[in-house]
C-alpha positions as CSV (number, residue, x, y, z in Angstrom):
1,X,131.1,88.1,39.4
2,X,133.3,87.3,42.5
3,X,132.0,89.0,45.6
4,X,133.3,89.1,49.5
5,X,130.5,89.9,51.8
6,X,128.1,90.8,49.1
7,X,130.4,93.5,47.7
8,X,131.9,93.0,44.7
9,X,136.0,91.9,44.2
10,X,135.6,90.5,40.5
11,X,134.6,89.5,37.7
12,X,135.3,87.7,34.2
13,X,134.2,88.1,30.9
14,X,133.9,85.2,28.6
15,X,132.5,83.6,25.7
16,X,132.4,80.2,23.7
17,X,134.3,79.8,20.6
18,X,135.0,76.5,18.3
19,X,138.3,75.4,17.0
20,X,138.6,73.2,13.9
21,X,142.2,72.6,15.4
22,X,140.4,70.3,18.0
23,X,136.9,70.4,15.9
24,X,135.7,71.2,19.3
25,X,133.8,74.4,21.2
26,X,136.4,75.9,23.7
27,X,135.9,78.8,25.8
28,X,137.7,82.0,25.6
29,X,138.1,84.5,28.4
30,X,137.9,88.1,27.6
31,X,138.3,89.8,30.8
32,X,139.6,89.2,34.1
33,X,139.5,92.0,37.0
34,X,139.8,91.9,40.4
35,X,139.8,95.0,42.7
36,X,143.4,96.5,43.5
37,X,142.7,95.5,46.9
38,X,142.3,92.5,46.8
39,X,144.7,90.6,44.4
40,X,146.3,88.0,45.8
41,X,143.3,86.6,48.0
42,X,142.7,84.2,45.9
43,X,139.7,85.7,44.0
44,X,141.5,85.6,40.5
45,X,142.5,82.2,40.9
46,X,138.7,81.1,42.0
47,X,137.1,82.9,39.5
48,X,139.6,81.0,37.0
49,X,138.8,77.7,38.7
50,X,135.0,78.8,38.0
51,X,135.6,79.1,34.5
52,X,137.4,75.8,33.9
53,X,134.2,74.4,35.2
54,X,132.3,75.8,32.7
55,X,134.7,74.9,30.1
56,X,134.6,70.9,31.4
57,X,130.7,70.8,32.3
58,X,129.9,72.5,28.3
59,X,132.4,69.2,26.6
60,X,135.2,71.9,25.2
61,X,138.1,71.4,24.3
62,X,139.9,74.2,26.1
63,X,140.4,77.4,27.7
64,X,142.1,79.9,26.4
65,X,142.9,83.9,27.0
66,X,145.4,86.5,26.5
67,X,147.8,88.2,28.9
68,X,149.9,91.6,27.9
69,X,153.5,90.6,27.9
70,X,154.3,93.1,30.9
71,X,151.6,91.7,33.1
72,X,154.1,89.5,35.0
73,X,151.8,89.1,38.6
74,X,149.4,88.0,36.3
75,X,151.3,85.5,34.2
76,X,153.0,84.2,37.5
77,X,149.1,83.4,38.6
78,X,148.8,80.9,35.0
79,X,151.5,79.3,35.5
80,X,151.2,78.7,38.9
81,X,147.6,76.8,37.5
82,X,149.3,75.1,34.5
83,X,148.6,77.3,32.0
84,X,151.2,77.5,28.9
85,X,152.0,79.9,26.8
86,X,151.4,80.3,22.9
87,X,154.3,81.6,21.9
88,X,153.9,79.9,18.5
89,X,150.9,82.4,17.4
90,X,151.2,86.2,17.1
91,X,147.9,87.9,17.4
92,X,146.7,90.4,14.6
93,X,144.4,92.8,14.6
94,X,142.8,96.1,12.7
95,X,141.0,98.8,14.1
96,X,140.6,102.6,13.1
97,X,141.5,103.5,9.6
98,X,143.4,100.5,8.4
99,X,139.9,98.3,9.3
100,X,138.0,100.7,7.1
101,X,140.0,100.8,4.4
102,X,140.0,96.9,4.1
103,X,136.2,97.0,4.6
104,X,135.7,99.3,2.0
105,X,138.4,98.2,-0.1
C-alpha cells in the first residue's frame, strides 16, 4: 500500500513464483493501482522500486508482470525503469466453459 498523508494513492499485489529457467524463486506482480489522481507523482514508480527490494532482499531471480498492450502511460513508466519486454512468449489462458470442459474431460 502506497499512501500520501495517511490516505491511500496505491497499492500492488504480488506473489513469489520459481522458474526452472533460472532454477530460481522470482517474484511476480499481479496488480498495480494507483488513484487517477495521482499518476504521475511518482507513487507507481516507488511502489515498483518497493517491490524490486523485495525481489533482491528474498535471492530471486527476477521480477516479472504483465501489461495490456494498449496501456501505453504504463509501459512508457517500465521502460523508463529498464524493464523489457517478452515478446517471445504469448500468454494462454482458460476460463469459463472451455476450462470445464478440459477439467472434466
Amino acid at each position: 500500500m502506497c499512501e500520501k498523508e495517511g490516505c491511500p494513492m496505491g497499492f500492488s499485489v504480488y506473489f513469489f513464483n520459481y522458474s526452472t529457467w533460472l532454477g530460481k524463486h522470482g517474484l511476480y506482480l499481479e496488480n498495480l493501482y494507483v488513484t487517477h489522481t495521482e499518476r504521475g507523482s511518482g507513487a507507481g514508480k516507488t511502489l515498483l522500486k518497493h517491490l524490486a527490494k523485495i525481489t533482491v532482499d528474498n535471492g530471486c531471480g527476477r521480477f516479472e508482470w504483465n501489461v495490456l498492450g494498449w496501456n501505453e502511460p504504463a509501459i512508457n513508466v517500465y521502460k523508463s525503469l529498464g524493464a523489457k519486454s517478452k515478446d517471445e512468449w504469448i500468454g494462454y489462458q482458460l476460463t469459463g466453459s472451455k476450462l470445464t470442459e478440459l477439467a472434466e474431460s
